[in-house]
N, C-alpha and C positions, 0 to 999 in steps of 0.2 A: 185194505178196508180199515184197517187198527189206526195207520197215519191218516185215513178222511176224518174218524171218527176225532181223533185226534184235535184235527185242525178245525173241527166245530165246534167240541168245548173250549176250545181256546178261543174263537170270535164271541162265544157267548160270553164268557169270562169275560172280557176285554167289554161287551158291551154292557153289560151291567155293573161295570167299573164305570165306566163312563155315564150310564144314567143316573148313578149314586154321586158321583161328584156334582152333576148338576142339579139336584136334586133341590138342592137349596138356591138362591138366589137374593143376592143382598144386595142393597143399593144405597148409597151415602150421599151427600152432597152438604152442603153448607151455604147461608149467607150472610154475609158474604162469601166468598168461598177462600179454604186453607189453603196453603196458610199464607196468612196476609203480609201486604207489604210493610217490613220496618223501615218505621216513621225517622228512623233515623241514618238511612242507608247513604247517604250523601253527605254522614258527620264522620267518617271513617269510625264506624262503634266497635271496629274486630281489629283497627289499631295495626290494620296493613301498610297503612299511610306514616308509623312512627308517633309521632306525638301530634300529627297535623289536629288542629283545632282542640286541642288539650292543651290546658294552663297546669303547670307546676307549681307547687307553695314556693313560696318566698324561699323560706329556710327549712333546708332538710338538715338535721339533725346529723350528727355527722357519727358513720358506719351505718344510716338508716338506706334504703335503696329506691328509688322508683325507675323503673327503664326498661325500653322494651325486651322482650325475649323472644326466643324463637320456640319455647315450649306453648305451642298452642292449639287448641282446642278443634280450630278451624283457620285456615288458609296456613299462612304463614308466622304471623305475631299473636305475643297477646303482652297485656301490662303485666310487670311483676313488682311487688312491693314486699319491702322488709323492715318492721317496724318495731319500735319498741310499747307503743301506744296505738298505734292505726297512724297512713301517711299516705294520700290518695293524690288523685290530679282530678279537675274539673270544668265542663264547660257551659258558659253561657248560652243559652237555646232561645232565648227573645229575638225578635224579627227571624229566625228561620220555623219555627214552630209557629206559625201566621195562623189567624183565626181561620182560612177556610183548611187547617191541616190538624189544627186542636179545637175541639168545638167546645166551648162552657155547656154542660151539662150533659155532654158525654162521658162514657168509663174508659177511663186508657191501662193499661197494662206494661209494667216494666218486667226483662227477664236476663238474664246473663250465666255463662259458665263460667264454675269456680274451679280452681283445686287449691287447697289451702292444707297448711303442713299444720300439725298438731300443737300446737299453742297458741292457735287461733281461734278464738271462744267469743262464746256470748252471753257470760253471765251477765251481763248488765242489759240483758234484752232485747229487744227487735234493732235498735239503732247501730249494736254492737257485731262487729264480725268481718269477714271481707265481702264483697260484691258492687251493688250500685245503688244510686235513690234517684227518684224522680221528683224533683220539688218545686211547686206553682207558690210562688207569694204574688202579694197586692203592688200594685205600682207604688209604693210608699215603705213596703217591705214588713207593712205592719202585722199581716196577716198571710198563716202559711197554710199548706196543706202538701203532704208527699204521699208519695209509695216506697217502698223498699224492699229490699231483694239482694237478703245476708246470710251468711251459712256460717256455722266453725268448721272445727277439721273436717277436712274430708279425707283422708290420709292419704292424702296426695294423689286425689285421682279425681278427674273432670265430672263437675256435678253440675245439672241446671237447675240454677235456682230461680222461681216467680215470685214476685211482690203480689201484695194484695190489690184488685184493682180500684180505683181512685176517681172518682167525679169531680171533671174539671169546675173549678165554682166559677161563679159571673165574675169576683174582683180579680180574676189569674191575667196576668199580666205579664211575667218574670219567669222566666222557666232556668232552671238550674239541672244540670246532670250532674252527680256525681260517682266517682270512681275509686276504688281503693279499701282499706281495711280503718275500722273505726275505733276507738277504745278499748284495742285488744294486739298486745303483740302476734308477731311471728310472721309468717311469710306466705305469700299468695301468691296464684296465676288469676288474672282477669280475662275473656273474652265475648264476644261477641253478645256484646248490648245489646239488647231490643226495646222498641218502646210501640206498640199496636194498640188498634180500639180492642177493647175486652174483653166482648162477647161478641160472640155469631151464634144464627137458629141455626143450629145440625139438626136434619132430618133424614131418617133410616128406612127401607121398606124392606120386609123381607117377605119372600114368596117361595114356597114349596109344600111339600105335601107332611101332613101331620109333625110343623113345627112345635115343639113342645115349652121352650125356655127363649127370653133373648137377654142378654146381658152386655151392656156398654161400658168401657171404662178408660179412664184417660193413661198415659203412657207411664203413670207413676202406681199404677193401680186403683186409685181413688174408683170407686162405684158411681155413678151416673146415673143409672138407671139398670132396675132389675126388671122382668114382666112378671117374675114368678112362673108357675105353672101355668101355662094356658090352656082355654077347655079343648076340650079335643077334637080334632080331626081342624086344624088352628090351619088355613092354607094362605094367609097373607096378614101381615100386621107394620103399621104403621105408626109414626111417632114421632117430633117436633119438640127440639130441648134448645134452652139457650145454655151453651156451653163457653167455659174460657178458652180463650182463641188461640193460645201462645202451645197448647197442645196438642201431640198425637192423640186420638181413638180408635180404641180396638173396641170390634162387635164380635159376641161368641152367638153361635146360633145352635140352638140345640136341637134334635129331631126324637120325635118316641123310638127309634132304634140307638140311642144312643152316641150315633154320629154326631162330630161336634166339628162346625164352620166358624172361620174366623178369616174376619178382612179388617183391614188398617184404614184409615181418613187419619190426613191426607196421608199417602203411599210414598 
């Protein structure tokens, strides 16, 4: 009789474990949906291909380094550069970046991982440090506009860096990548370039019983969206953000027992 009794509070156990887990119900989605394709996956941007479609400077400086390595971030390569000043490689993106793949007066988004060894800095500002730029001039070259996406030390350990995102203007004609460390000694790992549209609408639903909190945030912690307290007895909430695209999102969901739910976009 002790082992029946037994083996009942054990199914209840068990079943009220399981009603609590599904208690919550969160739903994500995006549009476009995550994560999107890089715009640049056919320019070899993670540098598996060696230097295919990469231009070298004229004159490297001699004890300065650019070439590939095998310390990298993702796949197999990535660029490494050793400079006294900043010494990068670059390519031309005109006729492959074609109007129906850049639109003028959409927001594009550049991102890259760095690790950069500690005399790599940025006191001279945004323009300064190692990673990448995204740069639209006029077909006359007289007029420019970029993004960029630079870090200093990281002390030697793989960091993703995002530029700010950038509206293609009507006279972008010229598109230029570039790669490498700029007005700052010391030494750096490069990979895997991105270049995608901006934004997408994320939209979240959650459903269960006396949801109390929901909190969104992107994969560096940045806040997104809080609801604060919601009134009570909360059994379904919904919500519609435009978010930057080049990131993960985590939703925490909170319940009046104190249970706290958390799912990933995209997983």
């Amino acid at each position: 009789m002790r082992k029946y009794f037994y083996s009942i509070g054990l199914f209840l156990f068990l079943f009220q474990l399981s009603l609590l887990s599904e208690n919550i119900k969160i739903t994500i989605n995006s549009i476009p949906p995550l994560p999107l394709e890089n715009l640049l996956k056919d320019r070899n941007p993670g540098f598996e291909d060696g230097l295919k479609f990469w231009v070298l400077p004229k004159d490297i400086p001699a004890g300065e380094k650019i070439e590939i390595s095998n310390d990298a971030y993702k796949g197999k390569y990535s660029l490494y550069v050793n400079s006294k000043k900043g010494i990068g490689v670059y390519q031309m993106l005109t006729g492959f970046l074609s109007p129906d793949i850049i639109v003028p007066g959409e927001n594009y988004i550049i991102s890259c991982w760095v690790k950069a060894g500690e005399e790599v800095n940025q006191r001279g500002g945004v323009y300064c440090g190692a990673g990448s730029s995204f740069v639209i001039y006029s077909s006359d070259w007289k007029q420019a506009k970029s993004t960029l996406c630079k870090t200093g030390n990281t002390e030697k350990k793989w960091k993703k860096i995002v530029g700010k995102p950038v509206e293609v203007p009507e006279f972008g004609k010229v598109y230029t990548l570039n790669v490498g460390t700029s007005y700052t000694p010391g030494e750096a790992w490069i990979d895997e370039i991105s270049i995608t549209k901006a934004f997408v609408d994320l939209s979240f639903t959650v459903e269960g019983n006396n949801i109390l909190q929901i909190i969104l945030e992107d994969e560096i912690g940045n806040l997104i969206f809080d609801s604060g307290r919601l009134p009570e007895k909360t059994d379904k909430f919904s919500k519609t953000l435009q978010v930057i695209s080049t990131y993960q999102y985590k939703i925490r969901v909170i319940d009046n027992k104190g249970e706290i739910y958390v799912q990933e976009y995209p997983k």
